[in-house]
Structure formats: C-alpha cells, structure tokens
VOBA-934508 format. One record per residue (C-alpha): y, x, z. Coordinates in pm, 1 decimal. Example, Ala and Ser with C-alpha at 12.3 -4.5 7.8 and 13.67 -1.06 7.14 Angstrom:
residues 2
-450.0, 1230.0, 780.0
-106.0, 1367.0, 714.0
//
This chain:
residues 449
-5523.9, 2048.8, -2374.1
-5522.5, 2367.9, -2608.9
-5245.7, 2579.1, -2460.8
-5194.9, 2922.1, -2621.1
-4883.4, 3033.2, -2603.1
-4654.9, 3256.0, -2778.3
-4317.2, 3329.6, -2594.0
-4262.5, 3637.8, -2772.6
-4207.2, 3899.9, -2568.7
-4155.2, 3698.9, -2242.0
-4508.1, 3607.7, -2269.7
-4622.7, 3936.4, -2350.1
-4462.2, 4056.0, -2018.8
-4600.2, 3779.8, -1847.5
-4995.6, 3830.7, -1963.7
-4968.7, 4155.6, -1897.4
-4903.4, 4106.9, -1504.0
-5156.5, 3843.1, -1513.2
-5383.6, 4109.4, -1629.1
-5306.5, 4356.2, -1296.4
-5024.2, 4548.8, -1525.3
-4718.7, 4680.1, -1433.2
-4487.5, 4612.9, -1781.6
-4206.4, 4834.9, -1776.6
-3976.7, 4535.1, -1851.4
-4138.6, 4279.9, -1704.8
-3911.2, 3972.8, -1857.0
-3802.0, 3637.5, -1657.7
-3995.6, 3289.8, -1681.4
-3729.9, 3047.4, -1940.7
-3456.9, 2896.4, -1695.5
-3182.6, 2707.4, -1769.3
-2843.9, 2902.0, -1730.1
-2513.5, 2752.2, -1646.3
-2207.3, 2871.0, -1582.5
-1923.9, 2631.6, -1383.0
-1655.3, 2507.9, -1673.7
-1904.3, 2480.4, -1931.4
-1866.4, 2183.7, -2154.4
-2221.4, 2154.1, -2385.3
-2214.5, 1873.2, -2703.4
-2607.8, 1799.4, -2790.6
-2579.3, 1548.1, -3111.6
-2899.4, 1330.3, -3151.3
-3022.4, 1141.1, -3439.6
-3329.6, 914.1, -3527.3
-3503.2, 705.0, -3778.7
-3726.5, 372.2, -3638.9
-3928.1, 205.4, -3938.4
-4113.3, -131.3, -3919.7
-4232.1, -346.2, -4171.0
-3854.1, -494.3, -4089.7
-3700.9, -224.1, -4225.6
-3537.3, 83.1, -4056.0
-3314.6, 159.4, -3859.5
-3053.3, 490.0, -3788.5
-2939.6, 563.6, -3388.7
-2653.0, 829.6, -3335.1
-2613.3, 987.9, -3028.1
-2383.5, 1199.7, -2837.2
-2449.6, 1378.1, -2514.8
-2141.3, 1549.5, -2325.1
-2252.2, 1784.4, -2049.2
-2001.0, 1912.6, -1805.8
-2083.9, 2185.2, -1578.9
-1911.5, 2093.4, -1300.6
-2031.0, 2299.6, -992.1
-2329.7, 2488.4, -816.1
-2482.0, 2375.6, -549.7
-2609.2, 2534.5, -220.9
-2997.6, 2447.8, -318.4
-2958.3, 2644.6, -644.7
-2930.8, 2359.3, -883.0
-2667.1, 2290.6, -1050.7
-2421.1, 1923.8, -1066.8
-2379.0, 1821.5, -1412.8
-2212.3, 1509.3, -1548.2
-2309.0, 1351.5, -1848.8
-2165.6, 1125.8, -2091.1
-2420.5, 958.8, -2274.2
-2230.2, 747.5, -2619.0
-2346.5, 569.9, -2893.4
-2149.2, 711.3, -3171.6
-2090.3, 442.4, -3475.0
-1883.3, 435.5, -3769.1
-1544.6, 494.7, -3675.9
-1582.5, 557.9, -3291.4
-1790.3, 647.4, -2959.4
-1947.9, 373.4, -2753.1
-2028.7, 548.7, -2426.0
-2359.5, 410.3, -2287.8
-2388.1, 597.4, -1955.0
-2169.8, 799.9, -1730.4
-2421.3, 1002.0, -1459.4
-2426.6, 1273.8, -1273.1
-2741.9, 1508.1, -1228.4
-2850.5, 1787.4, -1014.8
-3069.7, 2005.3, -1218.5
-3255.3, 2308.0, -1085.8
-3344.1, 2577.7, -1299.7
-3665.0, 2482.3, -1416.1
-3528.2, 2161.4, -1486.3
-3645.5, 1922.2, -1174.0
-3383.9, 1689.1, -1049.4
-3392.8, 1425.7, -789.3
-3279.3, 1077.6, -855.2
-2943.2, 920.9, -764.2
-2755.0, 590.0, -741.2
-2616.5, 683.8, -1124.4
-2932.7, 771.8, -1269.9
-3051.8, 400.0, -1416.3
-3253.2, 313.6, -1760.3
-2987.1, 409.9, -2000.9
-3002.5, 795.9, -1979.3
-3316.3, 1007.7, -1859.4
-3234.8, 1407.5, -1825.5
-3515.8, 1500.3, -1991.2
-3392.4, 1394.9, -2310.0
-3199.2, 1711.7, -2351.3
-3311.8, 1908.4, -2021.5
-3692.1, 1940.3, -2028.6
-3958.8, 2029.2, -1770.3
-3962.6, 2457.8, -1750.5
-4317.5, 2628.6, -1703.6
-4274.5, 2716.6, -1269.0
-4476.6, 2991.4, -1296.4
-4655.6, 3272.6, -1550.8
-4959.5, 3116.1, -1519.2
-4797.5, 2770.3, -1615.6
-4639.3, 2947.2, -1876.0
-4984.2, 3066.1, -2013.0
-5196.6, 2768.7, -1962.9
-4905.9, 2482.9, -1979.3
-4704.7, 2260.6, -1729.1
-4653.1, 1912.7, -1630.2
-4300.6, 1783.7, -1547.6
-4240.6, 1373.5, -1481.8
-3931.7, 1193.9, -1608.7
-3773.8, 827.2, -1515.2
-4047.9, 503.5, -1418.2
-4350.5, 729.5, -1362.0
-4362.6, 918.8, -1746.4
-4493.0, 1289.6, -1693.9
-4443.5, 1509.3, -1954.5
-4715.3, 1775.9, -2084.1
-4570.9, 2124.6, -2227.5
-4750.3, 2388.3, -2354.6
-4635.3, 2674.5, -2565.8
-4661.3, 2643.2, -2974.7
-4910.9, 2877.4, -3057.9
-4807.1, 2823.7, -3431.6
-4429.8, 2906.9, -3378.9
-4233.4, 3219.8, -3509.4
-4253.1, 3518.5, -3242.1
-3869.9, 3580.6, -3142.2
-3759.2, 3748.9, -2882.7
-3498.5, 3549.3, -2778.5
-3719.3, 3207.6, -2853.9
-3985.1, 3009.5, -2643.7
-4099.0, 2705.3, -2882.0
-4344.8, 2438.4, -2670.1
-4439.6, 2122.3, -2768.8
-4468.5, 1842.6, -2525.4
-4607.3, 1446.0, -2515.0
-4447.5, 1173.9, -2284.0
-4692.6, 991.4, -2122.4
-4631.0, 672.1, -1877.1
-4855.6, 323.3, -1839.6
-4623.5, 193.7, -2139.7
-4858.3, 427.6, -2380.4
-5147.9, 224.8, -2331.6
-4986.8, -111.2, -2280.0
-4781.1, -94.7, -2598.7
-4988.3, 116.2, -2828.0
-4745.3, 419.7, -2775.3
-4762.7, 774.8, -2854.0
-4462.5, 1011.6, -2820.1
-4492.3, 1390.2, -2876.5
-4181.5, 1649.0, -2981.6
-4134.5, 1985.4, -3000.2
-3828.6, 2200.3, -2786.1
-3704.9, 2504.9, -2882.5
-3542.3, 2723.9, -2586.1
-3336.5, 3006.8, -2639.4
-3383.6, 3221.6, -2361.0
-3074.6, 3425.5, -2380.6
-2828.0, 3145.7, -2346.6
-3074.2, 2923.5, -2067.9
-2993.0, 2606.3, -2321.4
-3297.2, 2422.5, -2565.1
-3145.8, 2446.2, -2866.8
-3331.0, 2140.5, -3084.6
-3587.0, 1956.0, -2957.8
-3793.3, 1727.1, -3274.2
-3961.1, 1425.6, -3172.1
-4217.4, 1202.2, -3321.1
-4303.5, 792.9, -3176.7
-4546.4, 541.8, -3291.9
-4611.6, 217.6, -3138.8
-4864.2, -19.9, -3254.1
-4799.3, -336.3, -2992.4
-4505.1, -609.5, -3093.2
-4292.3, -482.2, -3384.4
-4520.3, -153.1, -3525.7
-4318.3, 107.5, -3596.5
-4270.0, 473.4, -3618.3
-3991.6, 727.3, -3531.6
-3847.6, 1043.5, -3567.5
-3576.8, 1210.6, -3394.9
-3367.4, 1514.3, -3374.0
-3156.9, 1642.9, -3106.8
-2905.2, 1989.4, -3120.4
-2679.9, 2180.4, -2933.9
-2367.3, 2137.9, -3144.0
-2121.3, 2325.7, -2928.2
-2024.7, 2497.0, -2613.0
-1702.8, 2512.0, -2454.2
-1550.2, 2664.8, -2152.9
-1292.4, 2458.9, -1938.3
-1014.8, 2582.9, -1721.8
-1097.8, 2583.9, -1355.4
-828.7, 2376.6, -1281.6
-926.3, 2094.9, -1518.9
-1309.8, 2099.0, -1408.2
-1201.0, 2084.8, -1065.6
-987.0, 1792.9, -1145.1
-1242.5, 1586.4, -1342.1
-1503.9, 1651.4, -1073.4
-1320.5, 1497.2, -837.1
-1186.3, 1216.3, -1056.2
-1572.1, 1188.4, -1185.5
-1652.0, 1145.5, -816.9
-1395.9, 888.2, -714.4
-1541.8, 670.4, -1037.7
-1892.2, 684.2, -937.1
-1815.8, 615.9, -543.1
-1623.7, 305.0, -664.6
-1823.9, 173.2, -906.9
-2089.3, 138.6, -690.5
-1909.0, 25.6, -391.2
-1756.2, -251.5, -618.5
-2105.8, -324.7, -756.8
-2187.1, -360.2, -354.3
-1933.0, -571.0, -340.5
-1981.2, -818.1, -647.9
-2339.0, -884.1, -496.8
-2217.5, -965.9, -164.3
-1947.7, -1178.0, -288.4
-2209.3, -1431.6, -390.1
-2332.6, -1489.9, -107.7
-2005.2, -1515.9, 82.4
-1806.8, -1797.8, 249.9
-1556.8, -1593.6, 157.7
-1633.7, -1467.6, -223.0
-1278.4, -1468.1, -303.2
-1181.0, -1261.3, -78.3
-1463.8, -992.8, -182.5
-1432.8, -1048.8, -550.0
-1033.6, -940.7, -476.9
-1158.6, -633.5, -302.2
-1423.9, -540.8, -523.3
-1148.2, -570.4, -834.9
-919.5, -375.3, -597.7
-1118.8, -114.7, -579.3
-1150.9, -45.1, -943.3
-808.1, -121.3, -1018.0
-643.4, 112.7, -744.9
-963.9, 395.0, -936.0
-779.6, 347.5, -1253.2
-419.9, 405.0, -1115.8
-484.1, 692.1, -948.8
-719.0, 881.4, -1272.4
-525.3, 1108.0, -1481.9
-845.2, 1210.4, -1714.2
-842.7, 973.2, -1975.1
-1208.7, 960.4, -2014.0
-1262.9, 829.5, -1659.4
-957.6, 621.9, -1698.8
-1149.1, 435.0, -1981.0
-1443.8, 367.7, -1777.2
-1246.0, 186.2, -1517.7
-1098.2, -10.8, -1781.6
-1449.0, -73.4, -1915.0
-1519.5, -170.9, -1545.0
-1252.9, -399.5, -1519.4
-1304.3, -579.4, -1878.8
-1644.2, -693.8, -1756.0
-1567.5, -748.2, -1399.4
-1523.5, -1158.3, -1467.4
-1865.6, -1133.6, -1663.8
-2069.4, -962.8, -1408.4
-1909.0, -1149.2, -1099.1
-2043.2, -1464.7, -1337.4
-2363.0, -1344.8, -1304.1
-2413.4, -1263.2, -965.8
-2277.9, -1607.0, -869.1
-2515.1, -1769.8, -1112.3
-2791.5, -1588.2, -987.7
-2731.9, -1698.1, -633.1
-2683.0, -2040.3, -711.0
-3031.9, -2033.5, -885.5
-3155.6, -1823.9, -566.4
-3028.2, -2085.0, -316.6
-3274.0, -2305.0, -475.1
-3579.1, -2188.0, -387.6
-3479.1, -1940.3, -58.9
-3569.0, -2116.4, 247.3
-3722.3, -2357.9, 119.1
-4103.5, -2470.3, 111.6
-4275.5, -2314.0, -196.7
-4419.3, -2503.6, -486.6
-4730.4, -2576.9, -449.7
-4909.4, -2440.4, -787.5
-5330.0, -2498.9, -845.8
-5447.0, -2286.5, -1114.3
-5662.8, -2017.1, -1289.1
-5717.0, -1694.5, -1214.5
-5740.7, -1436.6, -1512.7
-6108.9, -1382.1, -1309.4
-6212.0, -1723.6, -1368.6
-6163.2, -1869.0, -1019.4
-5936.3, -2115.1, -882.9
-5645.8, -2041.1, -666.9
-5414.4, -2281.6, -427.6
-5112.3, -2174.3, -259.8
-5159.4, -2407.0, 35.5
-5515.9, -2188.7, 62.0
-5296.6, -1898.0, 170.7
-5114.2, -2065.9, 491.1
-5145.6, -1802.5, 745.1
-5102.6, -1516.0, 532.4
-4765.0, -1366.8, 379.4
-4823.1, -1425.8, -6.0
-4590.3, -1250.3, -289.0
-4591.6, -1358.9, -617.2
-4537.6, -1153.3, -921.6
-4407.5, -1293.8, -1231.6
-4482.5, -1085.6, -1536.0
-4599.2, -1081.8, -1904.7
-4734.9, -771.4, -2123.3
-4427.5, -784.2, -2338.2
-4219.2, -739.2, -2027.8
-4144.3, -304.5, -2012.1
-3990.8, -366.8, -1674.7
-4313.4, -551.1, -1534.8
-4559.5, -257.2, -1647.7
-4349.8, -16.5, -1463.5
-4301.5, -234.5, -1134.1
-4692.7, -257.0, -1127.6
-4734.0, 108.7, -995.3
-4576.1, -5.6, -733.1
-4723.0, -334.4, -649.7
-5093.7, -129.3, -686.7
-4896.3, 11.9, -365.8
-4826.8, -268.7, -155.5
-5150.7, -377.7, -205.7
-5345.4, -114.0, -94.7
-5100.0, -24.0, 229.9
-5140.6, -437.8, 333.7
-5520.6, -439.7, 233.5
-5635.8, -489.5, 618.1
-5347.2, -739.0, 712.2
-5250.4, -1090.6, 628.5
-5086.8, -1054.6, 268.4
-5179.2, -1194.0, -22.6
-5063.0, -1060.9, -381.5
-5057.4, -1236.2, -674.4
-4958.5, -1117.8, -1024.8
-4819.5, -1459.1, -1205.1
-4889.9, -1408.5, -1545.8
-4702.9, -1622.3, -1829.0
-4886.1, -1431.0, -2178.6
-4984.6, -1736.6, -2399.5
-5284.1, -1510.6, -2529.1
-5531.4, -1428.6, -2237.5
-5634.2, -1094.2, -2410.8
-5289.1, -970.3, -2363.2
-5288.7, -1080.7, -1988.6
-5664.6, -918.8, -1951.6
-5526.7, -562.5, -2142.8
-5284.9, -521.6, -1956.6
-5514.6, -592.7, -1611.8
-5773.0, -312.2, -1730.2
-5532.3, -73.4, -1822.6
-5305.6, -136.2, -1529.7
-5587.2, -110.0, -1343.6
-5465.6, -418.3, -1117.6
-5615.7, -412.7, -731.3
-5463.8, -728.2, -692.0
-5539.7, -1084.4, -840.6
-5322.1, -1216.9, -1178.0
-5306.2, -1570.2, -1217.2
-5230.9, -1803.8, -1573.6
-4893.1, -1911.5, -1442.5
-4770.5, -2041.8, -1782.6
-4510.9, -2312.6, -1719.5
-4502.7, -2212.9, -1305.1
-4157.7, -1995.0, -1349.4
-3928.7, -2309.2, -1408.0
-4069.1, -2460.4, -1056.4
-4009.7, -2105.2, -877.9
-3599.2, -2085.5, -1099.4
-3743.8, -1775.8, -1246.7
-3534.1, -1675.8, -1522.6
-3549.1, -1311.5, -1549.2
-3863.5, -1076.9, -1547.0
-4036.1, -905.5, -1336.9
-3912.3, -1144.1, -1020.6
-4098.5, -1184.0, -714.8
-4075.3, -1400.8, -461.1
-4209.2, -1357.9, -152.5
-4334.7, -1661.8, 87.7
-4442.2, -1655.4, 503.9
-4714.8, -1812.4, 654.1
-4581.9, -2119.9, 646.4
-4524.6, -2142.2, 277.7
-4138.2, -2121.2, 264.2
-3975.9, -1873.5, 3.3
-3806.4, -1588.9, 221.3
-3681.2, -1344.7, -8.5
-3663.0, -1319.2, -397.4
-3630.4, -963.2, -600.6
-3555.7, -990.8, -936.8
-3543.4, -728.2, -1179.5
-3699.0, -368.4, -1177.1
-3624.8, -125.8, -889.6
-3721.7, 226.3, -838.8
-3748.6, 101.2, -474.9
-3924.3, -201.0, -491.8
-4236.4, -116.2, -295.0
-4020.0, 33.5, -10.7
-3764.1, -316.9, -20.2
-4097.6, -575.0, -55.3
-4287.3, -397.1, 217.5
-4002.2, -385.5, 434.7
-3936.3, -706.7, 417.3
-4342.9, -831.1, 475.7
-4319.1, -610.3, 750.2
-4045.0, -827.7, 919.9
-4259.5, -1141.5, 816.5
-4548.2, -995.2, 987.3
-4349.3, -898.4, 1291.4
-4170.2, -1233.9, 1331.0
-4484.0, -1389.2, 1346.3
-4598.6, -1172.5, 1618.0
-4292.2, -1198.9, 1819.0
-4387.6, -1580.5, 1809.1
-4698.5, -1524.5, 1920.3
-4602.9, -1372.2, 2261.3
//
C-alpha cells in the first residue's frame, strides 16, 4: 500500500524525529479527546443502487460520554436509531470502552447492529504508523487499513486518511469498501468520514455514504451520573432477562422463569426516570411474548434431535468422495450447516478452521454441510475460505437434522447420538464447541477406566 502522508504540521513534527531531530514543537500523534458530560450527534446518510432501484438509509448516532476509566479509555454509550419520516427508530443501545487510539474490547452489548468503528476509527499507535500507515480490526474478523491522504489539503488542525474494510465477506460476496475520515485534531473527534461499497455477488449494487458530527453538547454532572447508572441497570437486566428467557425453555418450570424474566424488566422500567431508557424497557417488554415464542419454539425443535441417535446421511463430498456417518462411530463428529449466501456462516468459518486444527491429532471429525444448489458457489467459497476441513452436498439433509436457521451445528459422540446443537453465529463459538468436544472426549475416557 502507497502511504504518504500529509498530517500537516503533526506530520511534519513527527518526520522530523524520525529523522534524529529535535522539533521545537514536537506535536502529539491524533487521539481521540473526551471530556465526561459530553453528548456528540454524528448524522449518517447513504445511497444503495441495484438494478432494483435505490435505496436512502438515515442514521443517527448519540454518543454520551459517560465516564473515564482507570485503563485510560473512556465508557461511552451509544444510541444507534434509524431515523424515518416523522420519528427515530433506535436500532442499538451499547456501551463501549474506547481508548484513545480508538481500540476497544468487546462486551455482552456489542452485537451485529452497531460496530464502533463506524464513527470511531482505528488511530495510527505510533509516528512511524503514522508515516507508513496502520491496521486496526473491527466486529467478525474485518481489519481496517489507514493511511494518510497524500492528496488532502495541509491544515493544521486536520489529519485526512483514507481507509478499506477488509473481512472474508470481500471475497465471498464480491465486496469492496473503502472511505475516507477526516480528524480534527484540536477537538480529538473525526469530523466526516465518506465511504464508497460495491458488491458484485447476489443483488449488485453500489453505495455511498456520509457520516458528520452534527453537534456537541455538554450535560450536567448530575444528569450524566444519573443516566449512567440508569444506562447500567438497563443493560444488566436486559441481559439477565435474556438469560432468563433461554432458560425458561428448557424448564419444568418455564412459567415461573418467564414471570421472573418479565419481572425483571418491568420492576427496570418502574424504577427509570430517563425517558430514553424508560422506552427501551418498554420496547423490551412489547416483544417479551414474541421472543419467549421463540425460544420455546426453538427448544421444541431442539428436543427433537438432542439425545437422540443421528440421521444417518450417505452422500458427496464437494472433493468427490463419499462420506457415511455410521463411518465415523468412534470419533466425535460436528456438522456444519452452511451456504455461501449465508453472512453469518462465512464469519463462523474462521472459527471452525480453529477447531479443526486444535482436534487434528484426536478423534473429531468436522464436516461443513453445505446446502448451495450451484456447486461453484459451494467450491468458491471452499478456496477462498480456505476450508481445512471436509464440506459435504447436504441439500435436503437440514429437514432430517430440524435445522431451520443458519449457520447451526450439531454436534454428535461416538456413538452417533446428537449431544449438543448451536445455532446461530457467536463470537464464541470455537471456545463453546471445543468445550463441549472436550467433555465428549473426556466422558469417553472416564468410561474407559
């Protein structure tokens, strides 16, 4: 990658040292400044066109500074809202601790809906990142290249870098996605970034996007103190009576922890006085019959297959050779059920290129389970992905496993009866799968002595 730079008189600074010099006023790497109170509006805006036509997205991102923490980074909660014709759909509610140079670790709150770095980039850690360029990484394995616009106006106050997204969606889905950030260095705040997409897989299309700092605001201690801790109590029970809506299924007693998880969201909302945070308990609560619905129905479908024997499929492998399950007694066997359409299945299969390299030497057997109709996609997405493990045509096989979502695996002993199903994406997947081969393994060992 080209990376000149031009940070003005930051960079200047900066060569200079680099060169053995001594500047006289040597100035400071871009950080990102905050100061506890602060209330920052970015307004976002972008254009998708397909041979379908096109289509507008408005966006509103509310960032309250809410304290500082011992590391140096700084707890910010964001309000992430769709903003239509006559009102504010709020999309995500998340809290993120953001270091100066804009790393952050993830958290229960951070899911797919909102990614920091779409108004907190990656920051250069050092002068000779500054010079050359840096590398930053985002949500589902995306890193993010920087390097300083050599083309941009010299101001003082001004460090303009462009930067590309890149993840294994690019090359599964034909994507490209570049933009350009503009940081004013006085204030510690990107002021616009400009973004540009293309994607030539499924429905083509091609996007632009703008996003700005619209305001800043300073609250009263007294009300950020409040709304932290009201902010705080919402997230806690949320997730607790998420916890709880998931157990619930699975309970003799679901009524019991259906009341408690409703309880807990119910006593949230009595006790709020910020009428933002009272609305998302009462967003909470409208869905709570929906998503307790769900869980149940997912069990149900669950209970079908768990601890039970496995079907026994025959088929093709995308290699050309024939597979059996009942070939695999003896050997813990996990089946992945995917398809290259399927986002959340290309960014599980990081992780399953994991599991199968730390269970190489022992007796586990991974299989991708791949539904594509059209082979080509199925062998794309193999060579890209890079897959260590076999990928099987398993058109028509998800009805006898009850697979109705995607990615799901299900994992099956030595025996050939189903022991655990995952369904869905998760950030931890490797760690849950592996821990739960790992008891397989060791069960079978116990057995043994």
């Amino acid at each position: 990658m080209n990376a000149k730079v031009t940070c003005s008189a930051m960079f200047a600074a900066a060569l200079i040292v680099l060169l053995g010099g001594s500047p006289a006023n040597t100035a400071e790497l871009p950080r990102y400044t905050f100061e506890v109170g602060q209330q920052l509006t970015y307004q976002s805006t972008s254009t998708y066109t397909s041979k379908r036509g096109s289509r507008d997205t408005n966006k509103k991102y509310v960032i309250w500074v809410a304290a500082k923490n011992d590391d140096g980074s700084w707890r910010l909660i964001v309000q992430d809202s769709r903003v239509l014709s006559s009102s504010e759909l709020t999309t995500a509610f998340v809290y993120v601790d953001l270091a100066p140079d804009g790393t952050y670790q993830p958290n229960p709150t951070l899911g797919p809906l909102f990614d920091p770095t779409s108004v907190f980039l990656p920051l250069p850690k050092d002068e000779q990142e500054l010079e050359k360029g840096w590398q930053g990484t985002a949500s589902f394995d995306t890193t993010i290249d920087c390097h300083q616009d050599a083309d941009a106006e010299a101001k003082d106050d001004m460090c303009v870098f462009d930067f590309e997204r890149n993840s294994p969606m690019n090359e599964i889905y034909l994507v490209t996605s570049t933009g350009q950030a503009t940081f004013n260095t006085e204030r510690g705040l990107i002021e616009q970034i400009d973004t540009a997409s293309t994607q030539r897989y499924g429905i083509e299309s091609e996007g632009t996007g703008k996003t700005t700092l619209e305001s800043t605001e300073t609250k009263t201690p007294e009300w950020m103190s409040d709304f932290y801790k009201e902010a705080t109590a919402y997230f806690e029970a949320s997730q607790r009576s998420d916890d709880l809506l998931e157990k619930a299924a699975d309970s003799e007693d679901s009524d019991a922890v259906l009341q408690e998880a409703k309880q807990l969201l119910e006593d949230g909302k009595e006790q709020a006085a910020n009428e933002l945070v009272v609305k998302l308990y009462e967003r909470q609560l409208k869905s709570f019959d929906g998503k307790a619905k769900y869980y149940a129905e997912n069990a149900k479908r669950l209970a079908e297959v768990l601890d039970k024997p496995a079907f026994e499929f025959e088929t093709t492998g995308l290699n050309g050779q024939k597979y059996a399950l009942k070939d695999y007694r003896g050997k813990v066997v996990v089946l992945d059920f995917w398809y290259r359409g399927c986002g959340w299945c290309i960014r599980a299969m990081p992780q399953m290129k994991e599991l199968a390299e730390t269970f190489s030497d022992q007796p586990v057997q991974i299989f991708g389970m791949n539904t594509d109709k059209d082979e080509e996609n199925a062998l794309f997405v193999i060579e890209k992905m890079q897959l260590n493990y076999p990928s099987l045509k398993a058109e028509g096989l998800p009805k006898e496993y009850h697979v109705r979502g995607f990615p799901t695996l299900l994992i099956i002993d030595k025996q050939g009866v189903v022991r655990d199903v995952h369904v869905g994406y998760s950030a931890n997947l490797a760690e849950e799968v592996g821990s739960e081969v790992r008891k397989l393994l060791a069960e079978e060992q116990q057995a043994g002595m």
